[in-house]
mmCIF file of the N, C-alpha and C atoms, coordinates in Angstrom:
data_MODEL
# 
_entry.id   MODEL 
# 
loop_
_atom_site.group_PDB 
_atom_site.id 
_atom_site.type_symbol 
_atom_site.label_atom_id 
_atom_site.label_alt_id 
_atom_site.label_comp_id 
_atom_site.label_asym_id 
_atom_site.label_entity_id 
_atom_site.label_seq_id 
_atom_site.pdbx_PDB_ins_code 
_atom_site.Cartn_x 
_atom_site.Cartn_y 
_atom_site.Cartn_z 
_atom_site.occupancy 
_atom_site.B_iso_or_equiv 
_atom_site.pdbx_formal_charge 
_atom_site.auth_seq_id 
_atom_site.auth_comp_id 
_atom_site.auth_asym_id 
_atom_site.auth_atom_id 
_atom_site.pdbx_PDB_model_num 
ATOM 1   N N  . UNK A 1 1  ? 113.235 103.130 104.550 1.00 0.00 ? 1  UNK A N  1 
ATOM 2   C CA . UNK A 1 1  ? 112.707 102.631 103.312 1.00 0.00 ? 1  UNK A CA 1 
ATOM 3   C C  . UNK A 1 1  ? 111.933 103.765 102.640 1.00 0.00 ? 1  UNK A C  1 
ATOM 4   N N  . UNK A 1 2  ? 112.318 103.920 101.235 1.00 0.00 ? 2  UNK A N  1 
ATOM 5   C CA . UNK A 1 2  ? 111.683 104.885 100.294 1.00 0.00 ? 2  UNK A CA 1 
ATOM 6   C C  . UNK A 1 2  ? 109.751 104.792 100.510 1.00 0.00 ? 2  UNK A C  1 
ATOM 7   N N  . UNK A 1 3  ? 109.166 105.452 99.993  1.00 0.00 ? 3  UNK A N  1 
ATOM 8   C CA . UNK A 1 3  ? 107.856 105.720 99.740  1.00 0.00 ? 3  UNK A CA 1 
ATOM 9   C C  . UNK A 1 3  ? 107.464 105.225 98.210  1.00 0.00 ? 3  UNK A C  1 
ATOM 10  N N  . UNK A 1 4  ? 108.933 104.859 96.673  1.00 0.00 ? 4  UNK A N  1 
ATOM 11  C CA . UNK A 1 4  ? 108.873 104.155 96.367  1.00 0.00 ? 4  UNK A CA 1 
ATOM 12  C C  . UNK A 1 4  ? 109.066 102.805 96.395  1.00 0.00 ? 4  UNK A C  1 
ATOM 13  N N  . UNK A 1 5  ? 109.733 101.922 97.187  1.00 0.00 ? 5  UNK A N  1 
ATOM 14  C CA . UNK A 1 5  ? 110.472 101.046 97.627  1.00 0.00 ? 5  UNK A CA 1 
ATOM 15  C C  . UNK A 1 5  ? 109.105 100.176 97.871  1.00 0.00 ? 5  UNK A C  1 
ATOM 16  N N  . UNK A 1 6  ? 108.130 100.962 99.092  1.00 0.00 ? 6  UNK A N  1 
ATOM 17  C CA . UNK A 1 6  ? 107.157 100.419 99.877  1.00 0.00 ? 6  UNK A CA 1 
ATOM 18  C C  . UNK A 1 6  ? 106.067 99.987  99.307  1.00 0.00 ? 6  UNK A C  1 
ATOM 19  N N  . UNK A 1 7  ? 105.960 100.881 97.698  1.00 0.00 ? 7  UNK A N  1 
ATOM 20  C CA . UNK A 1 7  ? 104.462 100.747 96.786  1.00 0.00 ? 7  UNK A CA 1 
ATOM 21  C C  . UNK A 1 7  ? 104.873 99.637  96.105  1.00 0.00 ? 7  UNK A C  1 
ATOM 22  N N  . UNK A 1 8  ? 106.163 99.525  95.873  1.00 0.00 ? 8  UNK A N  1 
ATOM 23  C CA . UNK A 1 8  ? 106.409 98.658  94.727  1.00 0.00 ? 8  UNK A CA 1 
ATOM 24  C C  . UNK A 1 8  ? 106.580 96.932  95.298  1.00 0.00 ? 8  UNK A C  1 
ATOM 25  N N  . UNK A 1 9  ? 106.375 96.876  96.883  1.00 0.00 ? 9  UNK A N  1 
ATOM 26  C CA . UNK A 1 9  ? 106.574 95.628  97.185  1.00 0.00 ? 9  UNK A CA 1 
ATOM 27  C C  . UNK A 1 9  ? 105.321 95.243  97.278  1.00 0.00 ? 9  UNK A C  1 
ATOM 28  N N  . UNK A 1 10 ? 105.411 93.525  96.446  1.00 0.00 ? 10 UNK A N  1 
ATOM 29  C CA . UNK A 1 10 ? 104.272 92.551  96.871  1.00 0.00 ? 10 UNK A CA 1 
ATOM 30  C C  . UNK A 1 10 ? 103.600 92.542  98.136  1.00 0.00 ? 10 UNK A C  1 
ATOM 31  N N  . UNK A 1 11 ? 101.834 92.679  98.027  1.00 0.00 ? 11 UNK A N  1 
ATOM 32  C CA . UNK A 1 11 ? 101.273 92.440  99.457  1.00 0.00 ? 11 UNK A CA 1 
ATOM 33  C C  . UNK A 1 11 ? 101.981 91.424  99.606  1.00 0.00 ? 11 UNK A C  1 
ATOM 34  N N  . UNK A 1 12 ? 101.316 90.910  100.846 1.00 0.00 ? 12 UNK A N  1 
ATOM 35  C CA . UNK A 1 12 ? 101.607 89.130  101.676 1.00 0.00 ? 12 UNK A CA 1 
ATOM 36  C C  . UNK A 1 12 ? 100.873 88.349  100.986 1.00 0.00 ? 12 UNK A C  1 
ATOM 37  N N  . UNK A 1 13 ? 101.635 87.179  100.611 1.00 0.00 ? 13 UNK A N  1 
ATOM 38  C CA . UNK A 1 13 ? 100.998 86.057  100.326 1.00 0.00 ? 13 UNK A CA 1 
ATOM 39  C C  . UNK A 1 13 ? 101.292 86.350  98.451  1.00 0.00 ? 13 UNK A C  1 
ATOM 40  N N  . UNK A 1 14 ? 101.298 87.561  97.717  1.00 0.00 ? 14 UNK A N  1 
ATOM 41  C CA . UNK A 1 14 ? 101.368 87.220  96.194  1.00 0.00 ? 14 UNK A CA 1 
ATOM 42  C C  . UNK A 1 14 ? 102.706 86.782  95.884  1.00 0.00 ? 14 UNK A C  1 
ATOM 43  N N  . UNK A 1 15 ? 103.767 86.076  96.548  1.00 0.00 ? 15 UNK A N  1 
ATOM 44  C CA . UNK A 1 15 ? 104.487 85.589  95.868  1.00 0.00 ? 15 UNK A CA 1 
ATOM 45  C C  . UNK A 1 15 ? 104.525 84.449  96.272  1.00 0.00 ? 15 UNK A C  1 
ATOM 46  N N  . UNK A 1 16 ? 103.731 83.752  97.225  1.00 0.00 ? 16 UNK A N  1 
ATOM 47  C CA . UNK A 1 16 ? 103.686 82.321  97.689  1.00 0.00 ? 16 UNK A CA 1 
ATOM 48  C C  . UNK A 1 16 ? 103.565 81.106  97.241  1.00 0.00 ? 16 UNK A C  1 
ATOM 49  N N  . UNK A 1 17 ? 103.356 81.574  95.579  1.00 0.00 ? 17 UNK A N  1 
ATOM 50  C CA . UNK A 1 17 ? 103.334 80.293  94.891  1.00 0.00 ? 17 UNK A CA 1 
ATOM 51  C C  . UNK A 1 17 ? 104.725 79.867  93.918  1.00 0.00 ? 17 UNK A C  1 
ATOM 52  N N  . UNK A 1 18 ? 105.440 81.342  94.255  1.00 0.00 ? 18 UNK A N  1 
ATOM 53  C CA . UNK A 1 18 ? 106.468 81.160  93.610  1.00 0.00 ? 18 UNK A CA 1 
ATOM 54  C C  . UNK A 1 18 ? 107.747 80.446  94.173  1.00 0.00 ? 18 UNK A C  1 
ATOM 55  N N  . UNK A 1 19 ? 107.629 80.268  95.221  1.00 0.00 ? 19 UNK A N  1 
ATOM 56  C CA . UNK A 1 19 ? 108.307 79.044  97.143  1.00 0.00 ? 19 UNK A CA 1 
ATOM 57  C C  . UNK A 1 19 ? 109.582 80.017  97.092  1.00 0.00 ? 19 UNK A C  1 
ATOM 58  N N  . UNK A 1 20 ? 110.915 79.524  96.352  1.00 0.00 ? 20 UNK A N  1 
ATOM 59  C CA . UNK A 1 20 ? 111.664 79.848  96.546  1.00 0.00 ? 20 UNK A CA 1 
ATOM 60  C C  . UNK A 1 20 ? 112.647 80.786  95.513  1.00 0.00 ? 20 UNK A C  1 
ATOM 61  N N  . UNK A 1 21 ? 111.616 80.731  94.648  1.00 0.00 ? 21 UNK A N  1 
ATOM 62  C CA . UNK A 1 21 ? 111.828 81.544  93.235  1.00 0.00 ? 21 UNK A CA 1 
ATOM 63  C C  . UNK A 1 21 ? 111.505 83.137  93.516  1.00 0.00 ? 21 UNK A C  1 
ATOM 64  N N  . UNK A 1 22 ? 110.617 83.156  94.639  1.00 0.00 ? 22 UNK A N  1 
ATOM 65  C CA . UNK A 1 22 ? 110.012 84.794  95.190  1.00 0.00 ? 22 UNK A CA 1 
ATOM 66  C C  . UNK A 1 22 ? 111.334 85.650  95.019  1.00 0.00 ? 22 UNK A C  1 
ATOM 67  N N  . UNK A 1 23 ? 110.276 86.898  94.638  1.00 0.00 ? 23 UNK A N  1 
ATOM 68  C CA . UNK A 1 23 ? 111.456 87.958  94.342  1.00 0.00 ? 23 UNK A CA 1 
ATOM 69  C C  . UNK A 1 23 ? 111.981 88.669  95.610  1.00 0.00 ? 23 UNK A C  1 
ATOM 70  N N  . UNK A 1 24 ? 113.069 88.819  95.903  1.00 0.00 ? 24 UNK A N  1 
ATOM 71  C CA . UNK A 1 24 ? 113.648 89.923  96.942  1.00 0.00 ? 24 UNK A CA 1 
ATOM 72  C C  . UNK A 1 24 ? 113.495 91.204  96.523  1.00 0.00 ? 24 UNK A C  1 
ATOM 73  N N  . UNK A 1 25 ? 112.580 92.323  97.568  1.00 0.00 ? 25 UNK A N  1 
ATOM 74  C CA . UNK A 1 25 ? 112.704 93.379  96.845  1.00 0.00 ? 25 UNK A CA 1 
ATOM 75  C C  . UNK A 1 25 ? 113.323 94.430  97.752  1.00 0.00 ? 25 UNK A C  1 
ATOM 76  N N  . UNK A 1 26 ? 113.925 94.241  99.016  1.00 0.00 ? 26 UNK A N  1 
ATOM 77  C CA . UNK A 1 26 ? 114.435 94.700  99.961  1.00 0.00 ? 26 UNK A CA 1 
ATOM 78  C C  . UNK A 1 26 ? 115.546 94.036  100.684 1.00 0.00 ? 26 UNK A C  1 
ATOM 79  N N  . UNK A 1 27 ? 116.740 94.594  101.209 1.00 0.00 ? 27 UNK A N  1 
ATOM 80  C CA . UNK A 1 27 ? 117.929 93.824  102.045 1.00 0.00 ? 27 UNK A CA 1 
ATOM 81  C C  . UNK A 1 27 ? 117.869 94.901  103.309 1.00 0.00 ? 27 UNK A C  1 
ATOM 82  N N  . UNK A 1 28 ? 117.415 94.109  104.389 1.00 0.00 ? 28 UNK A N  1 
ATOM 83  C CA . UNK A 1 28 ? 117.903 94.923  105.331 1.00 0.00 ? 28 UNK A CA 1 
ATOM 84  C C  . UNK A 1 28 ? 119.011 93.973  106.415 1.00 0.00 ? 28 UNK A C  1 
ATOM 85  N N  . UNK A 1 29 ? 119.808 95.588  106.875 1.00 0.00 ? 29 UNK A N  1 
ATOM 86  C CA . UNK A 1 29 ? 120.849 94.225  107.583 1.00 0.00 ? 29 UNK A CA 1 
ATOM 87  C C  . UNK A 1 29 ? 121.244 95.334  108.775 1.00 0.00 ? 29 UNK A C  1 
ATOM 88  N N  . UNK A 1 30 ? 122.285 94.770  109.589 1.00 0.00 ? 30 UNK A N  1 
ATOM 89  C CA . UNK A 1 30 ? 122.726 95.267  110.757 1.00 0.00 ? 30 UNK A CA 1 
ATOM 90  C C  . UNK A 1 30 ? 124.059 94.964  110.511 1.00 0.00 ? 30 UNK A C  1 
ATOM 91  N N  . UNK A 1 31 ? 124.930 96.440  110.378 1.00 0.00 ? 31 UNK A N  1 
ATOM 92  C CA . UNK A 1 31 ? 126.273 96.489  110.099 1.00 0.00 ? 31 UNK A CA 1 
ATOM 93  C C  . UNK A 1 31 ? 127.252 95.684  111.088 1.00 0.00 ? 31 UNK A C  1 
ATOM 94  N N  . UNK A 1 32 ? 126.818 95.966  112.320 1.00 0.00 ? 32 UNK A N  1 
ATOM 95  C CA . UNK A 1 32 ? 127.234 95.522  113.249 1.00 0.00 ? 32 UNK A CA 1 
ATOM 96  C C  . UNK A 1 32 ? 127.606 93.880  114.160 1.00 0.00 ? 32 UNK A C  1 
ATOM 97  N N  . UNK A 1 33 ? 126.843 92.659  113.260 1.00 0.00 ? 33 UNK A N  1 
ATOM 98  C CA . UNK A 1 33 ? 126.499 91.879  113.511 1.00 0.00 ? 33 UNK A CA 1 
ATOM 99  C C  . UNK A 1 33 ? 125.936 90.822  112.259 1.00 0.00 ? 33 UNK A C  1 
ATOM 100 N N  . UNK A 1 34 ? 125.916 89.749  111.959 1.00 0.00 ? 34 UNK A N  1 
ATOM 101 C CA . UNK A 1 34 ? 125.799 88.606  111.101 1.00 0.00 ? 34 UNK A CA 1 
ATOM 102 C C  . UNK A 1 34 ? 124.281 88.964  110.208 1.00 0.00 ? 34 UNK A C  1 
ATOM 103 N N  . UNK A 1 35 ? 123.303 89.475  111.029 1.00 0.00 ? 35 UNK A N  1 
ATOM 104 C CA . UNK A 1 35 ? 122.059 89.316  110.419 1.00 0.00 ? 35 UNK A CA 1 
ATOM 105 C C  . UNK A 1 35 ? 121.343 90.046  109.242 1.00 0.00 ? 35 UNK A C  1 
ATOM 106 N N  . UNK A 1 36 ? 120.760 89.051  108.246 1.00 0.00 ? 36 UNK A N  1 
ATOM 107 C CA . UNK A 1 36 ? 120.225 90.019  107.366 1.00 0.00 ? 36 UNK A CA 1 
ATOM 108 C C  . UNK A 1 36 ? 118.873 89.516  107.160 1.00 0.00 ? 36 UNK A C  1 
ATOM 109 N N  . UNK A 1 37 ? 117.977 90.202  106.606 1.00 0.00 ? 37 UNK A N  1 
ATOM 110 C CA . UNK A 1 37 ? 116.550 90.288  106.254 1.00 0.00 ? 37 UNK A CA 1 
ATOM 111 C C  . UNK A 1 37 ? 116.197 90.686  104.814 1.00 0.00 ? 37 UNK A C  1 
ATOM 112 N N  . UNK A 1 38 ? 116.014 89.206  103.868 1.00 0.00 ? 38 UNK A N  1 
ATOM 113 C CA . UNK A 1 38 ? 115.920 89.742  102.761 1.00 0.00 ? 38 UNK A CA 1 
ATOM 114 C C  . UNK A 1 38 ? 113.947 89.530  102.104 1.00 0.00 ? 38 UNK A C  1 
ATOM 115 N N  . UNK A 1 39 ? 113.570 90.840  102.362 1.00 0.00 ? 39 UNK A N  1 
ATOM 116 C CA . UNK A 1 39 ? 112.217 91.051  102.032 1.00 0.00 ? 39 UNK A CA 1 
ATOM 117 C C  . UNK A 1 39 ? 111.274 91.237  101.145 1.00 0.00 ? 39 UNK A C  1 
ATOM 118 N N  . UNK A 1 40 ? 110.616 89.686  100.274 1.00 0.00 ? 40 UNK A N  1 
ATOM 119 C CA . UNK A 1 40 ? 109.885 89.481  99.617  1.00 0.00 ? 40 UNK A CA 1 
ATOM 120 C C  . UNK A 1 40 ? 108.960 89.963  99.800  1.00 0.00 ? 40 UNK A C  1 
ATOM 121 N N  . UNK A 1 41 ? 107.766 90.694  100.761 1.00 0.00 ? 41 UNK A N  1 
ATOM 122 C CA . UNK A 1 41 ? 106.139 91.111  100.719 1.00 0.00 ? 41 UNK A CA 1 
ATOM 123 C C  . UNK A 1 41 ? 106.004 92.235  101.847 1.00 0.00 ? 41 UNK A C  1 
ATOM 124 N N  . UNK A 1 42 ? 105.070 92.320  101.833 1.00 0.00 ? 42 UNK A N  1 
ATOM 125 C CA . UNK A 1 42 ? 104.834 93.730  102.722 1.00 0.00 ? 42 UNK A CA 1 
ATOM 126 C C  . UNK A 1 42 ? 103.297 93.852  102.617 1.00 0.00 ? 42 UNK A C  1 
ATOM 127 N N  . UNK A 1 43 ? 102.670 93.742  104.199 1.00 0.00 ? 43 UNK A N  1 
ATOM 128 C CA . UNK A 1 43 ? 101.530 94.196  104.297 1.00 0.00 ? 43 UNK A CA 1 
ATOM 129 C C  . UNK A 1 43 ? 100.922 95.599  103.903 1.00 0.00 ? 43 UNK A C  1 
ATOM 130 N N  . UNK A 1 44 ? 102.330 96.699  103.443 1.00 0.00 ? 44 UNK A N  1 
ATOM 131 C CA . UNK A 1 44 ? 101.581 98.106  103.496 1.00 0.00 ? 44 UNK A CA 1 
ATOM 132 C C  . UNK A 1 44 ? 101.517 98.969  104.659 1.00 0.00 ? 44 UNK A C  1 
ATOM 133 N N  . UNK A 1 45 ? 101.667 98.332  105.657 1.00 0.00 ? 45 UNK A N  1 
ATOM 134 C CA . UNK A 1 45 ? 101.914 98.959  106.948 1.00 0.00 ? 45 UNK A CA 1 
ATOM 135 C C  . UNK A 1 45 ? 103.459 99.067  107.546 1.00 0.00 ? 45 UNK A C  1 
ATOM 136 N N  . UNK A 1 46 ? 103.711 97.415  108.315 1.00 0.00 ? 46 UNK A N  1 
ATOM 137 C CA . UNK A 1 46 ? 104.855 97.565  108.682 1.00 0.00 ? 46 UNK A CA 1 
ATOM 138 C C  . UNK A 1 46 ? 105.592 96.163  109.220 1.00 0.00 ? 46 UNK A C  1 
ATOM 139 N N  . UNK A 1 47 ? 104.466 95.116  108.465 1.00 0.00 ? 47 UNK A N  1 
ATOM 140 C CA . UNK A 1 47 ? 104.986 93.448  108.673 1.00 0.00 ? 47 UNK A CA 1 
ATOM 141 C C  . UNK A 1 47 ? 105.393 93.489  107.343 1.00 0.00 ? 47 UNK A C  1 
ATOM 142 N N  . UNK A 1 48 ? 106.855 92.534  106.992 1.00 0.00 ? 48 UNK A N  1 
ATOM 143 C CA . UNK A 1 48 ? 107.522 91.773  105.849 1.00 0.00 ? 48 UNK A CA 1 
ATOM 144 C C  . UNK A 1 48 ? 107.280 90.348  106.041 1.00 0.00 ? 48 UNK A C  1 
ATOM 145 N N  . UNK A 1 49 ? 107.217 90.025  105.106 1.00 0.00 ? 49 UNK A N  1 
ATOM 146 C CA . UNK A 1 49 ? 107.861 88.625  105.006 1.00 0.00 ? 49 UNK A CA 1 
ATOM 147 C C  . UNK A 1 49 ? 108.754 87.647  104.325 1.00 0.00 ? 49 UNK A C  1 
ATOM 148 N N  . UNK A 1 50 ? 109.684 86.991  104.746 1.00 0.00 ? 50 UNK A N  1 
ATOM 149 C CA . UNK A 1 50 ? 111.238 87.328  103.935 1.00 0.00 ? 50 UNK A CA 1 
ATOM 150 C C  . UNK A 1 50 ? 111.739 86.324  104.560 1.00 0.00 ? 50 UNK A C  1 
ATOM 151 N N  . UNK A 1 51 ? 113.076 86.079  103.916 1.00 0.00 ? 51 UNK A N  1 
ATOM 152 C CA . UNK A 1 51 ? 113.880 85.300  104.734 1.00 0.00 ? 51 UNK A CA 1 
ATOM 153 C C  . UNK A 1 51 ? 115.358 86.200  105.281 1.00 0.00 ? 51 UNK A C  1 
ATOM 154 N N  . UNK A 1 52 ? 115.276 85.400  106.822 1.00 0.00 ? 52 UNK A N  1 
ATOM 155 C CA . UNK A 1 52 ? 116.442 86.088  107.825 1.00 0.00 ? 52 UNK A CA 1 
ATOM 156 C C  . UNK A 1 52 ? 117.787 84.860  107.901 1.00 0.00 ? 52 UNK A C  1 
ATOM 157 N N  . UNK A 1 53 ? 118.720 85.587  107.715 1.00 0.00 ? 53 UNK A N  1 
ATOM 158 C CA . UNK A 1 53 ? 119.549 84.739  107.680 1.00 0.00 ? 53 UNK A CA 1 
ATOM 159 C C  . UNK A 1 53 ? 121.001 85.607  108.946 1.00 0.00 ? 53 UNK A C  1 
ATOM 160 N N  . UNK A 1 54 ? 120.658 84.756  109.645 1.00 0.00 ? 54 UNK A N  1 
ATOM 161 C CA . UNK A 1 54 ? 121.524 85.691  111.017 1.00 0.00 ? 54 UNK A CA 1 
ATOM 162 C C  . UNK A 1 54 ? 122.384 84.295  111.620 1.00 0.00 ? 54 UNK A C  1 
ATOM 163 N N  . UNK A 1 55 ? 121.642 83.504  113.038 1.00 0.00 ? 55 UNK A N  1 
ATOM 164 C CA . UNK A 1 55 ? 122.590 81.958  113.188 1.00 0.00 ? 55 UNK A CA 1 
ATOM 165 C C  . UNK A 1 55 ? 121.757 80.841  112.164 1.00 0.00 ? 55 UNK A C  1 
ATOM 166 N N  . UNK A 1 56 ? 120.699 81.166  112.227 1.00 0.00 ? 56 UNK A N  1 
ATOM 167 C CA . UNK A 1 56 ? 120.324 80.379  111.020 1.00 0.00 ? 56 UNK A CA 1 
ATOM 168 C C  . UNK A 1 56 ? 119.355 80.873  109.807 1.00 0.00 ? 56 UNK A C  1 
ATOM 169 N N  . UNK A 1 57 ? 118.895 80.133  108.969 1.00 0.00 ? 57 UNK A N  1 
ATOM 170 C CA . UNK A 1 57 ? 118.353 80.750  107.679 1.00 0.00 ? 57 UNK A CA 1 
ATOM 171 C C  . UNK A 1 57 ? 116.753 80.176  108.225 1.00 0.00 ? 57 UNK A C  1 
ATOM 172 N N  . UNK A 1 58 ? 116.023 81.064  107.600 1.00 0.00 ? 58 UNK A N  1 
ATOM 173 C CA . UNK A 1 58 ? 114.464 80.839  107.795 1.00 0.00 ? 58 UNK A CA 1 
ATOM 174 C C  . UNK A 1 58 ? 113.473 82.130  106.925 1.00 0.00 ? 58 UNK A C  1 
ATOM 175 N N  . UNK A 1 59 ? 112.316 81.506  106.922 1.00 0.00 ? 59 UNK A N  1 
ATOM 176 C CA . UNK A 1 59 ? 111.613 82.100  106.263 1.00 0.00 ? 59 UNK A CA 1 
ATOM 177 C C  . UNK A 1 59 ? 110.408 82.642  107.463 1.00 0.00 ? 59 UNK A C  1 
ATOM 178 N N  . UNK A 1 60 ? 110.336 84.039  107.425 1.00 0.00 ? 60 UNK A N  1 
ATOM 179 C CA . UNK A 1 60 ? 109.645 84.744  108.535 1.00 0.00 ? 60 UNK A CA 1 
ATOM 180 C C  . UNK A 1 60 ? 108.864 85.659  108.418 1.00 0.00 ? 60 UNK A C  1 
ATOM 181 N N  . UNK A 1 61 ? 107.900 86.231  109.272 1.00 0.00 ? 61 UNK A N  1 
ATOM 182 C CA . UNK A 1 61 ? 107.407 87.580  109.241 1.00 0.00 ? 61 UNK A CA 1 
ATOM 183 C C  . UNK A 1 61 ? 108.166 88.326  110.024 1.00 0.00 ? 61 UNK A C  1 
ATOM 184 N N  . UNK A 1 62 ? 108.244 89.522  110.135 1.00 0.00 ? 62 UNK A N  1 
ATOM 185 C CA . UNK A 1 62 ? 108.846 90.386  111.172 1.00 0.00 ? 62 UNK A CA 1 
ATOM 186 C C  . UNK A 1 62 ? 108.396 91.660  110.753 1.00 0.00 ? 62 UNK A C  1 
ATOM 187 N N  . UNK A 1 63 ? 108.348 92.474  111.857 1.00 0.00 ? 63 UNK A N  1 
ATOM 188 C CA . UNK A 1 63 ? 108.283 93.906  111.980 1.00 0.00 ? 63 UNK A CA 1 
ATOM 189 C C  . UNK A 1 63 ? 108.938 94.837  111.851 1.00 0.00 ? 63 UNK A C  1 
ATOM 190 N N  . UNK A 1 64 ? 108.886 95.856  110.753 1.00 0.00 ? 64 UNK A N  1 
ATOM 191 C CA . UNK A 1 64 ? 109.599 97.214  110.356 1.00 0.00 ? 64 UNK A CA 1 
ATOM 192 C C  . UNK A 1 64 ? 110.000 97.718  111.747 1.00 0.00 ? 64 UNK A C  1 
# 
């Protein structure tokens, strides 16, 4: 992930009022396999929070 990519994503929690309207500002995925991680917020460090959609769909935190 860019060094712009990272400034430009929402901390945690500023898009939480928007439920399911939140913006995606990242896709990460694994070529190899079903799963993707599409990442609405970012602590600034190295937690997202996003929804994963791999055997099933959900809304998560996870680690860079």
């Amino acid at each position: 992930m860019t060094n712009e990519i990272r400034k430009k994503l929402p901390r945690l929690y500023a898009q939480e009022k928007l439920g399911t309207d939140a913006i995606v500002h990242v896709k990460f995925f694994t070529p190899d396999s079903n799963w993707t991680f599409y990442a609405t917020e970012f602590d600034g460090k190295y937690i997202f929070f996003g929804l994963v959609d791999g055997f099933e769909k959900e809304l998560v935190c996870c680690s860079l």
